[in-house]
C-alpha positions in Angstrom: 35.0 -20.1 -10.8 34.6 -17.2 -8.8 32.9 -14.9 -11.9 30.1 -18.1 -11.8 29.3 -17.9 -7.8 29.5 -14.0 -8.3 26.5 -14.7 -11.2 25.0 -17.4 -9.3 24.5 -15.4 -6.2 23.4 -12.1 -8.5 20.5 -14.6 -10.2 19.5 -15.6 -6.9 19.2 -12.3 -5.5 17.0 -10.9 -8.5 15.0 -13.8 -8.3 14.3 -12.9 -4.9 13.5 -9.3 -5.9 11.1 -10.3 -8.4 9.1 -13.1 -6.9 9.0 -10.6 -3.7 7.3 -7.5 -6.3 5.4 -10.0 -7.9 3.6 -11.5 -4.7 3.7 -8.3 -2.9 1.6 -6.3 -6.1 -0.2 -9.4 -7.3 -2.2 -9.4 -3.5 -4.0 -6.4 -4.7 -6.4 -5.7 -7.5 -3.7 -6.6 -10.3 -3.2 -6.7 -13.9 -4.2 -10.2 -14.1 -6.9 -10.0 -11.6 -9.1 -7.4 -11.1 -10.0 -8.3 -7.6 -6.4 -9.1 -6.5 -5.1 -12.7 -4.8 -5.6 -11.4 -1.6 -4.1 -14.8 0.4 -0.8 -14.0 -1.5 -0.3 -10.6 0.7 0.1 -13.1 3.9 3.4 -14.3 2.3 4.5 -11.5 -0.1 7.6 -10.2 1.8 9.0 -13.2 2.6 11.5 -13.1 -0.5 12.3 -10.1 0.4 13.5 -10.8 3.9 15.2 -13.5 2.6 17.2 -11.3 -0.3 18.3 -8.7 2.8 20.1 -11.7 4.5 22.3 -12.0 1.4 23.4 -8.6 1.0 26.0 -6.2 2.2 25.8 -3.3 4.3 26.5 -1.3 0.9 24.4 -3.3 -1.3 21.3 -3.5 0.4 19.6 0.0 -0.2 20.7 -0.2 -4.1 18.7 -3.5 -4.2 15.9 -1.7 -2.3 15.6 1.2 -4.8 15.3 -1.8 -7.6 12.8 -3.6 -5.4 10.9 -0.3 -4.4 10.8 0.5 -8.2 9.9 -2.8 -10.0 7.1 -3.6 -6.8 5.1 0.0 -7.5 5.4 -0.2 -11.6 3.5 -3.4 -11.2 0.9 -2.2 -8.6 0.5 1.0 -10.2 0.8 0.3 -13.9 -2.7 2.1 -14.5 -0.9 5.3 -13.9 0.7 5.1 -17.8 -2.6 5.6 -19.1 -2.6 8.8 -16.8 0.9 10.4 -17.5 3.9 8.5 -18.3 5.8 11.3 -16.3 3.3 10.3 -13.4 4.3 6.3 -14.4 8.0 7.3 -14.0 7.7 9.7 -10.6 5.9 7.3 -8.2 8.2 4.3 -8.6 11.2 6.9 -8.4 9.6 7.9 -5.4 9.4 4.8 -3.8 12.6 3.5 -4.8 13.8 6.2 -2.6 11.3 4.9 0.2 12.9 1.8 -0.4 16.8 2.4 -0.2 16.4 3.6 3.2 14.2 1.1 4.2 16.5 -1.7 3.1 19.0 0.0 4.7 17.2 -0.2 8.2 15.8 -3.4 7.7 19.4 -5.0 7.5 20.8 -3.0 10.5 17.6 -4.8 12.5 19.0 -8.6 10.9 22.0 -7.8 12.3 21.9 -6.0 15.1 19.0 -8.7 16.7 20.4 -12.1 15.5 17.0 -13.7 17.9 14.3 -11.2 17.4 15.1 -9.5 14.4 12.1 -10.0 12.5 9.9 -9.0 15.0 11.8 -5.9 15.0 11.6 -5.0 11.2 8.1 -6.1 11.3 7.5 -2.9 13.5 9.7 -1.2 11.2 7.4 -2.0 8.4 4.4 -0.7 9.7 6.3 2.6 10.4 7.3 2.8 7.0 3.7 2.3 6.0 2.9 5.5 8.3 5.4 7.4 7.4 5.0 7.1 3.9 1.5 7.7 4.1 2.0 11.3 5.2 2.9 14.8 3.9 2.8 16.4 0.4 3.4 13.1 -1.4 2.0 10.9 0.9 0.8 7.9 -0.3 -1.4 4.4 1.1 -1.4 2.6 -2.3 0.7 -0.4 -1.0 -0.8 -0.7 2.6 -1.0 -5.0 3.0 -4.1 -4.4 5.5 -6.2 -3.0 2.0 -5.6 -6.5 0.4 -8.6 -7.6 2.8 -10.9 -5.6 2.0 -13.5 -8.5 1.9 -12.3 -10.2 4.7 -15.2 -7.8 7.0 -14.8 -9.8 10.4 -11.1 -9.4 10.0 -11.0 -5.4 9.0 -13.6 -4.7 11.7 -10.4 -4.0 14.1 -9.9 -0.7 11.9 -12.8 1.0 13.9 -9.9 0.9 17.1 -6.9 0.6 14.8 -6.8 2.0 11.5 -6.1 0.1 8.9 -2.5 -0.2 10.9 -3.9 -2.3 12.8 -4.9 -5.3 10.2 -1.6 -4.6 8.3 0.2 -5.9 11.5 -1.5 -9.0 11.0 -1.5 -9.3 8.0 2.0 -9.0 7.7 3.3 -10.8 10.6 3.5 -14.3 8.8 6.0 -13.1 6.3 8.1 -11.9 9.0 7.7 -15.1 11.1 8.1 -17.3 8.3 11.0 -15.5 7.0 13.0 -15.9 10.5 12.4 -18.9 11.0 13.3 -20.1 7.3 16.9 -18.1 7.6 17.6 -19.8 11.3 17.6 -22.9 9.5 20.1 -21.5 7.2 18.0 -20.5 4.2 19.2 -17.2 4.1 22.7 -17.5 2.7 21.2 -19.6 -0.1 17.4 -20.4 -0.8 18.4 -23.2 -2.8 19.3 -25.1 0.2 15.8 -25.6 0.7 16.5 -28.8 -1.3 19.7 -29.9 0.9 18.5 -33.3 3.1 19.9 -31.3 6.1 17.5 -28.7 5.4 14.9 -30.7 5.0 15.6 -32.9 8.3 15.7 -29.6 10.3 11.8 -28.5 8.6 10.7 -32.2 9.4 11.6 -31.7 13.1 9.8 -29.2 15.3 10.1 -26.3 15.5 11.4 -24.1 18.7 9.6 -22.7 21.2 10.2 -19.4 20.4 9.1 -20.1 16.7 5.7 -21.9 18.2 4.9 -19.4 20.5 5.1 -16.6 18.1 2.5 -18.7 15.5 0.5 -19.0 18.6 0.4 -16.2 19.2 -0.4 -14.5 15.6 -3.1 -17.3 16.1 -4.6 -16.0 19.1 -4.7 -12.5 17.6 -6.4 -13.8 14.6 -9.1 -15.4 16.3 -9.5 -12.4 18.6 -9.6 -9.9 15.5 -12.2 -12.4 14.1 -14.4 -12.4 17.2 -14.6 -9.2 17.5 -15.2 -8.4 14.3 -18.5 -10.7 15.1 -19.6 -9.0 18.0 -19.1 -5.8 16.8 -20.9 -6.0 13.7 -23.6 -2.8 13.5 -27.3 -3.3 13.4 -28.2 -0.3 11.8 -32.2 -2.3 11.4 -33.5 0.3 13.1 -31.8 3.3 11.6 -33.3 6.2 9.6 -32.6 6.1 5.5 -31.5 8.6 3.7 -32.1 7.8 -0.6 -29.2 9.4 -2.8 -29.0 9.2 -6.7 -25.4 8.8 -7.3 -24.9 9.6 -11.1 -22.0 8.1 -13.0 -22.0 10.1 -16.5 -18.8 8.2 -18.2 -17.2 11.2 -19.5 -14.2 12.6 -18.3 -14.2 16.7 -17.9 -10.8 17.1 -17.1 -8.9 19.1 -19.5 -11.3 18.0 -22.3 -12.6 21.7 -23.3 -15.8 23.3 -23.7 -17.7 20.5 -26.4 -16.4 17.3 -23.7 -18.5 19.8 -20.9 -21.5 20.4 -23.1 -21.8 16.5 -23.4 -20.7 15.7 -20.0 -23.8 18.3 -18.7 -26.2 16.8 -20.6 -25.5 13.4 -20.2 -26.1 14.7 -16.0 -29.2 16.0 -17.0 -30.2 12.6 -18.5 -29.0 10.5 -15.8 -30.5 12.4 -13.6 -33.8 13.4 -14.9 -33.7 9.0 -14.6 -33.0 9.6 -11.3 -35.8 11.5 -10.0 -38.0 9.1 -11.5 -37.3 6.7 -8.6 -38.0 10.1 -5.9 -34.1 10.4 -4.5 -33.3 12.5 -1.5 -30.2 14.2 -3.0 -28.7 14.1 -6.4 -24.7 13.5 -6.4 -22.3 14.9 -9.5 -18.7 13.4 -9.2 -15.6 15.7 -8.9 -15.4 18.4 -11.3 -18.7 16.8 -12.8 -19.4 20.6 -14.2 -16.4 22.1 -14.8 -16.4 26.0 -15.4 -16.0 28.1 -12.2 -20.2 28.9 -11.4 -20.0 31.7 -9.4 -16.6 33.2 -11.0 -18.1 32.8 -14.3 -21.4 34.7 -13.3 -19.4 37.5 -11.3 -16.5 38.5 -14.1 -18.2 37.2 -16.8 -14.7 36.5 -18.7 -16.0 33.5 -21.7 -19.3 33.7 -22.7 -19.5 29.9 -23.9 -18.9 29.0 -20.3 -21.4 31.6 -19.0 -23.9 29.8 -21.6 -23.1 26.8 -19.9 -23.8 27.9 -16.5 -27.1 29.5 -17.1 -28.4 26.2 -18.6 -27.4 24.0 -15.4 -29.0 26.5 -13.2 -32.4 26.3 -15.2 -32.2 22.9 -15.0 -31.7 23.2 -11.1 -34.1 25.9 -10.3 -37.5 23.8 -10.3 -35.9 20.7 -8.5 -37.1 20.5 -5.2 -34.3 18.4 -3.5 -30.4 19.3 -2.8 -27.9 19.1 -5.4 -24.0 18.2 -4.7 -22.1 19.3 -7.5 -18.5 18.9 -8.3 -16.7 22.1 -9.4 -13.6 23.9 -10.3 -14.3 27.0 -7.6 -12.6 30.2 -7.9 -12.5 33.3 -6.3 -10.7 37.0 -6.2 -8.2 37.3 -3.7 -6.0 40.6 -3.4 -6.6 41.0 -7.5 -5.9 37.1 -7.9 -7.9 34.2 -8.9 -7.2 31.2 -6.4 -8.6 27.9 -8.0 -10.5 24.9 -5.7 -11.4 21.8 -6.5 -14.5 22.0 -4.9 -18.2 20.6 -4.1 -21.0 22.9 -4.3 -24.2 22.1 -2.8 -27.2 24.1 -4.9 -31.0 24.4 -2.8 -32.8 24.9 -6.5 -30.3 27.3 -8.7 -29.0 28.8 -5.6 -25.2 27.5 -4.1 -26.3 27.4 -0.6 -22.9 25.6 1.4 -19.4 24.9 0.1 -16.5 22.5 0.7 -13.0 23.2 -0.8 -10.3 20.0 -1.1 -8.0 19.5 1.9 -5.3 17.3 0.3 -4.4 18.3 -3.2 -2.5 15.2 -5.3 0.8 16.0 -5.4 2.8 17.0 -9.0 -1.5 16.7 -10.6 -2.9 19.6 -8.3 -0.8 21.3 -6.2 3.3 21.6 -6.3 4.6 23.8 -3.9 8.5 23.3 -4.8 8.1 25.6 -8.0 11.0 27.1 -6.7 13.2 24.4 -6.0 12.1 22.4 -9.0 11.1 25.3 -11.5 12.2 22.4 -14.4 9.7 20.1 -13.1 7.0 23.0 -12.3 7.5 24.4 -16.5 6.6 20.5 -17.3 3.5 20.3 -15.0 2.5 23.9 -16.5 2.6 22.5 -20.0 0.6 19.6 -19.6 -2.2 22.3 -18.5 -2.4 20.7 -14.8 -4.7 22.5 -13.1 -3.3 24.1 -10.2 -5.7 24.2 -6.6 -5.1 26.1 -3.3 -6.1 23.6 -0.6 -8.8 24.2 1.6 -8.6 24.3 5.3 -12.2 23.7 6.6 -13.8 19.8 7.3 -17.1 21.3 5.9 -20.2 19.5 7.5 -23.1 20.3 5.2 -26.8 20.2 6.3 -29.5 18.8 4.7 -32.3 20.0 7.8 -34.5 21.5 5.2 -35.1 18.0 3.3 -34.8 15.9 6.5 -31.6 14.5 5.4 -28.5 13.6 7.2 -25.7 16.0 8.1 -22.7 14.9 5.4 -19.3 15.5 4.5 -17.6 15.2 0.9 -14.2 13.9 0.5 -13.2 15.0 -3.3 -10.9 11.8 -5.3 -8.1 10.1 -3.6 -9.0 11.9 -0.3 -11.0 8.9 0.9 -7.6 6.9 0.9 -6.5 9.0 4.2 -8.0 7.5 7.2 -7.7 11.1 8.8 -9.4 13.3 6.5 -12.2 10.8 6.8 -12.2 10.6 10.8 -12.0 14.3 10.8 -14.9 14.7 9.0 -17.1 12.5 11.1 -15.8 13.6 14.5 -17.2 17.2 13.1 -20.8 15.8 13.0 -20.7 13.9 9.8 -23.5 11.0 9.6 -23.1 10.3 6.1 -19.2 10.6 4.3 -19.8 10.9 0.7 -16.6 10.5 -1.7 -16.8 12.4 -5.3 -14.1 11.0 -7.9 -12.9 11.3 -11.0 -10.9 8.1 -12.1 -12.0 8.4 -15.9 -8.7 9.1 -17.1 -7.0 5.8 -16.4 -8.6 3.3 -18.9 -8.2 0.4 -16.0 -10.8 -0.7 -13.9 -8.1 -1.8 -11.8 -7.1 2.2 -10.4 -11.1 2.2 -9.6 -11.3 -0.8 -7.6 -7.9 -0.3 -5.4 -9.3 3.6 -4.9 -12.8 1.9 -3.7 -11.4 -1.1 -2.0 -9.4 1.8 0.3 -12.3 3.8 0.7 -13.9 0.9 1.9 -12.0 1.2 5.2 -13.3 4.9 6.0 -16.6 3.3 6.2 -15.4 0.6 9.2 -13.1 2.8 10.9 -16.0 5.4 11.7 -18.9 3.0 11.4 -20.9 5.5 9.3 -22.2 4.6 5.8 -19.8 5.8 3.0 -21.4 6.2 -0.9 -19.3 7.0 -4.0 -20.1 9.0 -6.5 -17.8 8.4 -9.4 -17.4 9.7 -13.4 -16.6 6.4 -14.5 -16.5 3.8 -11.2 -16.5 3.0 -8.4 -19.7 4.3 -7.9 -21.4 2.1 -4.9 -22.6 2.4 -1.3 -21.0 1.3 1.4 -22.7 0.3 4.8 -20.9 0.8 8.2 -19.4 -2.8 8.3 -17.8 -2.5 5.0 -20.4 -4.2 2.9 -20.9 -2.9 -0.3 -24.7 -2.8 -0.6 -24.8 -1.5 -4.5 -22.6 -0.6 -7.2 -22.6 0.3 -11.0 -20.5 -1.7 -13.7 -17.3 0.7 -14.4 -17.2 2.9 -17.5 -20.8 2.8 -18.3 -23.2 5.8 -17.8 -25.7 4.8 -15.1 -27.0 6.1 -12.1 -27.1 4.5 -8.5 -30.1 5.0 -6.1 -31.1 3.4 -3.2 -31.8 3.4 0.3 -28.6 3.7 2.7 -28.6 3.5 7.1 -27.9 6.7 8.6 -25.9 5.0 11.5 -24.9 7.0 14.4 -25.5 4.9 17.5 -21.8 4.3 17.7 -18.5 6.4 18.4 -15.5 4.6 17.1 -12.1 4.6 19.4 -10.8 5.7 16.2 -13.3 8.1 15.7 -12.4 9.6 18.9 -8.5 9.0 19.1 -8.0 9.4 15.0 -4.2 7.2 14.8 -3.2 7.1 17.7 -2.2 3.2 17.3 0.1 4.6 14.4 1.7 7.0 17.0 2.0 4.3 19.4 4.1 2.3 17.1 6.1 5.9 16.2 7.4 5.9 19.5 7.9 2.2 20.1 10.3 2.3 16.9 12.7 4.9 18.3 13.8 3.1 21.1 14.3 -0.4 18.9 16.4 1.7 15.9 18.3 3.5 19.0 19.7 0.3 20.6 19.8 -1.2 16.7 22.7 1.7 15.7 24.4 1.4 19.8 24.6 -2.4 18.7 26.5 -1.5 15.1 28.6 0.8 16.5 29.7 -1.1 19.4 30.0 -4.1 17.5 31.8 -2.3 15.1 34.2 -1.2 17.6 34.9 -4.5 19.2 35.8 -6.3 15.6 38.6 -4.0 14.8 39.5 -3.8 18.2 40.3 -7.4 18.0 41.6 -6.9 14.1 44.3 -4.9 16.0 44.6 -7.0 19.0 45.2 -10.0 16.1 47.5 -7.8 14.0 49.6 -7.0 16.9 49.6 -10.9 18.1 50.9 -11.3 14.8 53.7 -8.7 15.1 54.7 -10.2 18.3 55.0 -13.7 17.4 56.9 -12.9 14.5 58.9 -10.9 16.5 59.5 -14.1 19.0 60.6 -16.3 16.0 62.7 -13.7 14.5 64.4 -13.7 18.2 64.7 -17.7 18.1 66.4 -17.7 15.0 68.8 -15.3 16.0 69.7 -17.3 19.1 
């Protein structure tokens, strides 16, 4: 009997952990959708909450690795195309993420039998920051993305970050879920069927549990009219016309014959381009791939010399600016230090430069080599092509063609509200994202890359355009409408007129994340008086286990005495 309520209560908790992954990945562009079921993210972690009433103390980060685990393999299931290595690392990673942060989210359940989901919902969004930063910092996952069409709802990012529609976007799964384990859900979902279960949901609810909804309401509304009031007119703006080419072939580590084809499909695309009199031409990340001005300097490969010399013939008679995705390199004390870099050419000359800030972790940069040198021989033999990061938010100006002054943010970059808000508090008018999601054969990766990069664009109010190897390549406006795009994996090229909006400086512009601080600070305080809670509650239980014991000693000690009288 007890072997079948051991089972019973392990299927129940499994099922938890699935439907929870499941709702939770399925709200963003998923493997059945390409677009995502974005209403499912408003109740995605309400299994969840529900599965981390049912455990133990002991229990609960082991089913939080599982959880952590199984939720990213289905978000992120595009990264087996990319390396299966890569497949296997970021849901170890987060399964990681996730054993502490089952762990903390069942000290809050306990320690605040009232409030506790309010407090873990503020944990959550600090687990969302905190994850987000550092060497393998990483957004994917961030509930507030799942809206990314919702534009009078993410219009709060502009003051917020994305943080800020997260919160709200999140709140009903926390609500839901406490008010579903006060009436006794928790210790077993199935009583959701019991008749005194279903009396208590008939009857209203609390106060508490009213004024809470209201309240997410009121929020909601508020978020909404803003997001009205705030919209930009950018009518009156000047226009700036780019030619965003998408040449469908991926460059990286396909050798000299894939670079030949990739440069003259961009000749092509382009050459279609300047029919339609552009104001810039855009190449996507690593677009041309040998190292132009190492190349011409050390001369090292002649077939990548040949290479060079017939991109800067093609440039040298076009009479508009360039923007060129390139593996940089130069000499440093009798070294070559690699960049993943974007060159801007005026004719066949490189006039401005811009080296990547954040490198992807274990793909471009590892700086554990050390630590790890197992890991760092595997990453060395699939060829990986090493960077140094660069440390300047290069503005680059377009005065001579009365253009806009614009910034480049080079592949997953654009998912770091930061980078981007760095970028425009420098002088940026136009952000500009070059990619290279070619190597995963999913449209899926492309769209939950653009539907992040779709934020940078509100938070800053400046237009945002994509210029991509194989999608998303689109334009963005500075209310997060996407005004064109090109079908993925085709070979096209992208030109039209965009706003060059400036009449607005964004609180988050100015401030950067200083709402994610805010909430930083708030949580120390809540986990501080969540451990004093444990501990002293943990003192007080075996103070009366020995308080019990020693009533026990004593009255068998009395009724020994009796019986000896």
């Amino acid at each position: 009997m007890k072997n079948k309520i051991k089972l019973s209560g392990f299927l129940i908790n499994a099922g938890l952990l699935v439907s929870g992954a499941l709702l939770f990945s399925l709200g963003f562009p998923n493997f059945i959708y390409d677009w995502g079921f974005a209403p499912l993210a408003w109740v995605s972690l309400v299994p969840v909450l529900l599965l981390i009433r049912r455990l133990k103390w002991w229990s609960a980060p082991l089913w939080g690795a599982v959880y952590g685990y199984t939720a990213y393999s289905i978000l992120n299931f595009w990264l087996a195309t990319f390396n299966p290595v890569s497949f296997v690392l970021v849901p170890s990673i987060y399964a990681g993420w996730y054993f502490m942060l089952f762990l903390l989210l069942y000290l809050l359940d306990r320690s605040f039998p009232k409030f506790g989901w309010l407090a873990q919902l503020l944990l959550w969004a600090v687990f969302d920051i905190i994850r987000s930063r550092g060497f393998i910092g990483y957004p994917y996952g961030n509930l507030g993305y799942t809206q990314y069409n919702w534009k009078s709802l993410i219009a709060i990012s502009d003051i917020f970050g994305v943080m800020g529609v997260m919160l709200l976007v999140a709140f009903p799964s926390f609500l839901l879920a406490g008010y579903l384990l006060e009436l006794g859900v928790g210790s077993d979902p199935v009583k959701l069927i019991n008749s005194e279960i279903k009396n208590k949901i008939k009857k209203k609810p609390p106060v508490k549990w009213l004024a809470a909804a209201s309240i997410w309401i009121v929020l909601m509304i508020s978020a909404n009219i803003y997001g009205v009031i705030s919209k930009v007119d950018y009518s009156e703006s000047k226009t700036w016309r780019p030619a965003l080419v998408q040449h469908n072939v991926n460059t990286w580590l396909s050798g000299i014959d894939a670079w030949r084809e990739a440069l003259d499909y961009l000749i092509e695309e382009s050459d279609k381009a300047l029919e339609q009199k552009p104001d810039a031409v855009i190449w996507s990340e690593t677009s041309f791939v040998p190292a132009v001005e190492w190349h011409e300097k050390y001369r090292p490969e002649r077939d990548r010399l040949d290479l060079i010399h017939k991109l800067k013939d093609y440039l040298k008679d076009k009479n508009i600016p360039f923007f060129i995705g390139n593996n940089d390199a130069v000499q440093d004390a009798g070294r070559r230090k690699d960049y993943n870099a974007v060159l801007l050419f005026d004719k066949d000359k490189i006039i401005q430069k811009y080296h990547k800030i954040h490198l992807v972790p274990f793909s471009e940069h590892f700086p554990y080599a050390k630590m790890f040198p197992w890991l760092m021989d595997y990453i060395e033999s699939q060829d990986t092509p090493l960077y140094h990061a660069g440390d300047e938010f290069t503005v680059f100006s377009l005065d001579k063609w009365n253009g806009p002054r614009v910034s480049t943010l080079i592949c997953f970059e654009d998912i770091f509200g930061d980078l981007a808000q760095n970028f425009t508090a420098e002088g940026a008018q136009v952000l500009v994202n070059l990619s290279n999601d070619s190597w995963s054969t999913s449209a899926v990766c492309a769209i939950q890359h653009q539907n992040m990069a779709l934020f940078r664009a509100v938070e800053n109010r400046r237009t945002f355009v994509r210029a991509t190897t194989s999608g998303i390549t689109c334009t963005i406006d500075p209310n997060g409408k996407v005004l064109g795009m090109l079908k993925p994996y085709t070979r096209d090229v992208l030109v039209m007129d965009v706003p060059v909006y400036t009449g607005r400086t964004t609180i988050y512009t100015k401030y950067g994340n200083w709402f994610d601080k805010f909430l930083l600070i708030l949580i120390i305080p809540v986990l501080t008086a969540a451990v004093l809670l444990s501990i002293y509650r943990t003192a007080l239980r075996r103070r009366n286990q020995k308080e019990n014991q020693n009533n026990k000693r004593r009255t068998a000690n009395y009724g020994r005495k009796k019986i000896r009288k």
